[in-house]
Structures are given as C-alpha cells and as structure tokens.
KOLVEXTI-92120 format. One line per 8 residues: number of its first residue (from 1); for each residue x, y, z of C-alpha. Coordinates in steps of 0.1 Angstrom, whole numbers, plus 5000, padded with zeros to 4 digits. Example, Ala and Ser with C-alpha at 12.3 -4.5 7.8 and 13.67 -1.06 7.14 Angstrom:
2
1 = 5123:4955:5078  5137:4989:5071
***
This chain:
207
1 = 5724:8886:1583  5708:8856:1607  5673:8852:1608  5658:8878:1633  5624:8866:1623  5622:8833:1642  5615:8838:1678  5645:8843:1702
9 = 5632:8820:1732  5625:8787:1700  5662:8796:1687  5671:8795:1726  5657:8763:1733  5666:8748:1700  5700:8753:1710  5703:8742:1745
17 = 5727:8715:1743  5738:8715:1709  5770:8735:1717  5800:8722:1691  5835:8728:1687  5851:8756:1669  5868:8731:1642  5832:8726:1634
25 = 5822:8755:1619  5803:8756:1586  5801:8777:1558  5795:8811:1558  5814:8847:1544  5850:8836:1539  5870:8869:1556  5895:8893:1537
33 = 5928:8880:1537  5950:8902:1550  5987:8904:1541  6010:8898:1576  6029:8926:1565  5993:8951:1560  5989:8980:1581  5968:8983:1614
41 = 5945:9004:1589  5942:8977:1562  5940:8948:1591  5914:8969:1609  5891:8975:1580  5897:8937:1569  5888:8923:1602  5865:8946:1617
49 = 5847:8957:1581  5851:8931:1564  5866:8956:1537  5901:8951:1517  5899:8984:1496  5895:9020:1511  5906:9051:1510  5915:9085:1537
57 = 5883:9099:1533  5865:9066:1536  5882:9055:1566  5875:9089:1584  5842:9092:1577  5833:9054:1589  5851:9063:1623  5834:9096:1627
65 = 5809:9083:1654  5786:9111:1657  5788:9124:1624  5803:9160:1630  5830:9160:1606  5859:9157:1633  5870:9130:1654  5876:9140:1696
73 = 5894:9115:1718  5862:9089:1722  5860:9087:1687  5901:9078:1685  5894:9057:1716  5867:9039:1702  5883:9034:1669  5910:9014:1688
81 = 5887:8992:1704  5889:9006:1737  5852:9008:1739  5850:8971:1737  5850:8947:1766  5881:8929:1748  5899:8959:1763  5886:8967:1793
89 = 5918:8964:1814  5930:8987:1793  5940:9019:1822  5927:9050:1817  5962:9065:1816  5972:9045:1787  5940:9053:1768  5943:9091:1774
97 = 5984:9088:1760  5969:9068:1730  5941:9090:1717  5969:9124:1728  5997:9103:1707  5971:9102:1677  5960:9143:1681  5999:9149:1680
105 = 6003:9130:1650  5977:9144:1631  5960:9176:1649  5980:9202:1627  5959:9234:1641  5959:9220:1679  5923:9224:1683  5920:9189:1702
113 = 5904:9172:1673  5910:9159:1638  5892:9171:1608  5883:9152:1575  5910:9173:1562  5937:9171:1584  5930:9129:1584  5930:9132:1545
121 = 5962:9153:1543  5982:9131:1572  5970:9101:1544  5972:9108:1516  6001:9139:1512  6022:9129:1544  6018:9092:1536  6015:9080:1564
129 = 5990:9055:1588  5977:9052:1623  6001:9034:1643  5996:9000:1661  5990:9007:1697  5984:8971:1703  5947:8969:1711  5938:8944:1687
137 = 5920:8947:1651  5898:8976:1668  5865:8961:1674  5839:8991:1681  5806:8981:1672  5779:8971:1694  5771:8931:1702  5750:8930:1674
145 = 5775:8937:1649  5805:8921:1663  5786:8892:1662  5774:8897:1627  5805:8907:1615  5828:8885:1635  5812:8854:1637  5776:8849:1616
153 = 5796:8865:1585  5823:8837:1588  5810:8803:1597  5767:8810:1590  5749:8819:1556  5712:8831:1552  5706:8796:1536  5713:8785:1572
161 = 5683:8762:1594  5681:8769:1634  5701:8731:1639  5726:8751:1620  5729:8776:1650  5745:8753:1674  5780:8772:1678  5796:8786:1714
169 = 5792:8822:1701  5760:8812:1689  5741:8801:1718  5754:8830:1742  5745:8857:1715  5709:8847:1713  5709:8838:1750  5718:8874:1758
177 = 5686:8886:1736  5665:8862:1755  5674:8880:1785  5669:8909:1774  5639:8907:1762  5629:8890:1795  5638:8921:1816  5621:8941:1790
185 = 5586:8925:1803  5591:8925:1835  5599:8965:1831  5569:8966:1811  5545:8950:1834  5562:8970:1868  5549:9005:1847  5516:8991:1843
193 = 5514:8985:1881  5506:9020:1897  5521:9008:1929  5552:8985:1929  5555:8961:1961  5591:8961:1963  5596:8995:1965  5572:8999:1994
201 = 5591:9000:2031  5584:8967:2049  5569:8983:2074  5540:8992:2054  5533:8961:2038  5508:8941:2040  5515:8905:2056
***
C-alpha cells in the first residue's frame, strides 16, 4: 500500500515536474502471469485481483457487491467492468444483452438473479466459465484500488521514498486527492457560513 501518511498537497508538489516514462518504472509487486490460453475468469482474477488460484465459491462471493448472496444485473455489469470509465462507451443496449446473456447461462430457476448455488453448480458440475464479452480484464473497483492494484502493486513497494513517486499514474492519482480534498474545505467552510453570498439573487446584494 503507498504511504497515506505523508500529506497529499507535499506528495503533490514533490511531484510537479518529475513526470517519467513508462519504461521507467521501478520495482514493485511483479503481477500473476497468466497463461494466453487462461480463461476470462483466471485473466480476470490475475489482473484485477492479483490472484492465480480460486475457486466457484470464491469467485462468487468476491463479485457479490452488496453481499446478499445473489448477483442482479449491476453486479454482472460491474463484474465486467462496465462500471468503470474504461467502458463508458459501452451502450446501454449492449450492457443489458450482456448481463441477460449471463442470467440465461446460469439463472436455472429464472428468478432474474444468480445464487451462490446456481454459480457453484454452472462451475463446478457443468464445467463451465463466464464467457469473454470483450470488456477487458473487468476492472470494478473504485480509484483507489485500481490504482493500488493496477499500478502501486506493480512498479512501487512500501520501501518506496516520495522521489520515488514520480510516474504519469502517479502524479494524476494524488492530484485527484488534492482536489478533492480542496473541495472538501471549501464545502466545509460554505456550512459554517449561515448565509452563502452566491446563492443570494443579485438583486439583493450588497455592492
């Protein structure tokens, strides 16, 4: 994990003009090799979990979102990466057809969703696997972890300095906290005002 504790805006301005190449990347978590010929299961849970040894119930209860024991059509959706900005041209038409194409597959009791043991059963009996709908590995995680899992994991180690923090991904990432935490204040000090200016009509203010 990088090092939360040193302040965002110091990392920020550390950074500012150290941007590299991507042939420079350092150390870091080397990433599960996955075989050309591997599922989109085993290439999912290689790329996006960093994990090269699973099983049915494992990989259902991961991708169970909210935790109710059955997956609906966000949850399939999601699991796809259709959540993620990567695919955001992605039509809604197309992501309906891929999370109805999964239900048919594996929605044995046609109740619109899949259970722990109807994934386990379309697995492990029926042998078979999710298909490839070509959406990529299926990144679904917030920003945080795709860029802890995707890039800090890979080229960054917790042996790391700030200097060391001078990659593309890098800069944008803590940039984007910076931000963030900049329009947290400003919300913060608008609520401690008990009357905001800019939401008063022009009319009524004063000159």
């Amino acid at each position: 994990m990088r090092p939360s504790a040193v302040p965002l805006s110091l990392v920020v301005a550390l950074l500012a003009g150290q941007v590299s190449a991507h042939g420079n990347h350092g150390g870091g978590q080397k990433p599960v090799a996955v075989d050309p010929n591997a599922t989109w299961m085993q290439k999912h849970m290689a790329e996006e979990h960093h994990l090269d040894q699973f099983d049915a119930a494992s990989f259902f209860t991961l991708h169970d979102f909210n935790s109710d024991g059955s997956w609906d059509a966000s949850e399939i959706q999601r699991t796809y990466g259709l959540m993620d900005p990567s695919n955001a041209h992605v039509p809604e038409d197309r992501r309906a057809a891929i999370s109805s194409q999964v239900l048919n597959l594996i929605d044995r009791d046609r109740d619109g969703r899949i259970s722990r043991e109807e994934f386990v059963r379309f697995i492990d009996v029926e042998r078979r696997t999710l298909p490839d709908m070509g959406t990529g590995p299926g990144h679904h995680g917030d920003d945080e972890y795709e860029y802890e899992i995707h890039h800090w994991e890979k080229y960054h180690s917790n042996d790391d300095s700030i200097e060391d923090l001078n990659h593309p991904e890098d800069i944008e990432h803590f940039k984007k906290h910076e931000q963030m935490e900049a329009e947290q204040e400003r919300l913060e000090q608008l609520d401690k005002q008990s009357i905001v200016e800019a939401n008063i009509p022009a009319k009524f203010r004063r000159n």
